[in-house]
C-alpha positions, -999 to +999 in steps of 0.1 A: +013+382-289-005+384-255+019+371-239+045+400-250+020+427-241+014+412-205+049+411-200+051+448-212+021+463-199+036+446-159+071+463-166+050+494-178+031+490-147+062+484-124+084+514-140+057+540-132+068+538-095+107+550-102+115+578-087+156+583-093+258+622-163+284+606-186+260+583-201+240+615-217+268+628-237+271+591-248+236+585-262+236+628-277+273+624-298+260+590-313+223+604-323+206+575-304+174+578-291+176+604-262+160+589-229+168+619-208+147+646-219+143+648-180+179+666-171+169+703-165+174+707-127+155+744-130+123+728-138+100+717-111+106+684-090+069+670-102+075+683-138+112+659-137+101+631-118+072+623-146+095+624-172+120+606-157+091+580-154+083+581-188+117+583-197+125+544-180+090+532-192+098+539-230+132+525-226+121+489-208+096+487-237+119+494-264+140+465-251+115+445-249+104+449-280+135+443-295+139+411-279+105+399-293+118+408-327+150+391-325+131+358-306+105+362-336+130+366-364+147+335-363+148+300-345+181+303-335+175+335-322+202+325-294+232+326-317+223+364-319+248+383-317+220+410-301+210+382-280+244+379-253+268+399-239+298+409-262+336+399-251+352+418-230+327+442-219+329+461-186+311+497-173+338+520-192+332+507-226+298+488-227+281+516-243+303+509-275+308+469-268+269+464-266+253+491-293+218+501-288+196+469-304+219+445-280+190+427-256+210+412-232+201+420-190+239+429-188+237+456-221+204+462-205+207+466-173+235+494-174+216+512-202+194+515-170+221+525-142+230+554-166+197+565-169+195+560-128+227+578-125+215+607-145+183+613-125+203+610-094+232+637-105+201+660-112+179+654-082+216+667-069+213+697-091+182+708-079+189+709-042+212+737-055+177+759-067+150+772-045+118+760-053+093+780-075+062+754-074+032+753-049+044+792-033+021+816-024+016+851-045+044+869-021+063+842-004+087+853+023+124+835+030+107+813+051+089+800+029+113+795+000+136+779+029+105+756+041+094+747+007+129+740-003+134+714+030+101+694+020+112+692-015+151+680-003+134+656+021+115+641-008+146+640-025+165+619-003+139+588-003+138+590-040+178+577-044+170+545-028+133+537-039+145+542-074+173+519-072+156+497-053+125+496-079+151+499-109+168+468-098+133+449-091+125+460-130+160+447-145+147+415-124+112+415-143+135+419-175+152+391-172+126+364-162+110+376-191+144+374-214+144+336-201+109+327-204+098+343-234+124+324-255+113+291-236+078+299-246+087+299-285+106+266-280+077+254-261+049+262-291+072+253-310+078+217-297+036+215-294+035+218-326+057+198-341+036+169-313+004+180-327+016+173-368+029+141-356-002+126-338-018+136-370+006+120-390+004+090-368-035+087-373-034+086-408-008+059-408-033+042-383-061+047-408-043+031-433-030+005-419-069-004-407-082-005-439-053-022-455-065-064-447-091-059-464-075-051-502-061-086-497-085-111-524-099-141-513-091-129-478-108-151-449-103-123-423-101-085-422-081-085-391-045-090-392-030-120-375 
């Protein structure tokens, strides 16, 4: 249990420094849980940037969290249909092909592109609205034009730090989707060590004490 809340608080940790729409209408027709809250290119820059952070935090986690469960659940959690890729999935129909419990850093991973893509198309948006944050009580043109440059410039080193960081985060992902599982197998095999030494010293005791039953025996050693 530690372990899992490491692993989630680092991607929690890691996800806070994103900063980047087909896959929308996707997730809003099938009722699944709606990551991009964030899509309202009128709002302020600041005000969709944090929930586009919050946005890719939750949905990391969830995943995670799923794959605990499904590592948890059973010991052949690998057989899981949740666990791998389905057949003949590519970008056009993975959204169907994988579902939304399926764990796998493909499924995964272009859960997060959409989400990416999504912030990226309305970063795009905005640059279309002036700016109504941080103005003065009477601002002039120039100042709508100057406030709308430094918020554009912002813009533009968001596309790349986001993918950059999104792609370091499917990364994290799937380290974790390798070594958690190897950590269960792991306990698992200590365990099943620790029940046979035990096993192996009561056998020993035994076998020490059993000379000695023997009547009229000269010796309690065997020989």
């Amino acid at each position: 249990m530690k372990f899992k809340h490491l692993i989630i608080s680092f991607v929690s940790a890691l996800t806070t420094i994103f900063l980047v729409g087909g896959g929308y209408a996707i997730y809003a027709e099938t009722g699944k849980k709606d990551y991009y809250t964030f899509m309202n290119p009128n709002a302020s820059f600041y005000n969709v940037q944090g929930l586009y952070h919050s946005s890719m935090n939750e949905y990391f986690n969830d995943k995670l969290a799923m794959l605990v469960d499904i590592t948890d659940a059973s010991p052949n959690f690998y057989t899981s249909p949740y666990f791998i890729p389905p057949k003949d999935v590519n970008s056009s129909n993975y959204s169907t092909k994988c579902g939304e419990k399926n764990v796998s850093t493909y499924c995964v991973s272009m859960g997060a592109m959409d989400l990416y893509l999504a912030y990226v198309d309305t970063l795009n948006q905005m640059k279309g609205f002036l700016p109504m944050e941080n103005l003065p009580k009477n601002p002039t043109a120039d100042n709508l034009l100057n406030q709308k440059t430094t918020r554009d410039v912002m813009i533009d080193k968001e596309y790349e730090q986001a993918r950059t960081v999104m792609e370091s985060t499917i990364g994290a992902y799937d380290e974790f989707r390798i070594a958690y599982p190897t950590h269960k197998k792991y306990l698992s095999v200590l365990n099943g060590m620790i029940k046979y030494k035990i096993a192996l010293a009561k056998i020993k005791n035994q076998i020490l004490r059993f000379p000695g039953k023997f009547i009229d025996a000269t010796s309690a050693e065997c020989k």
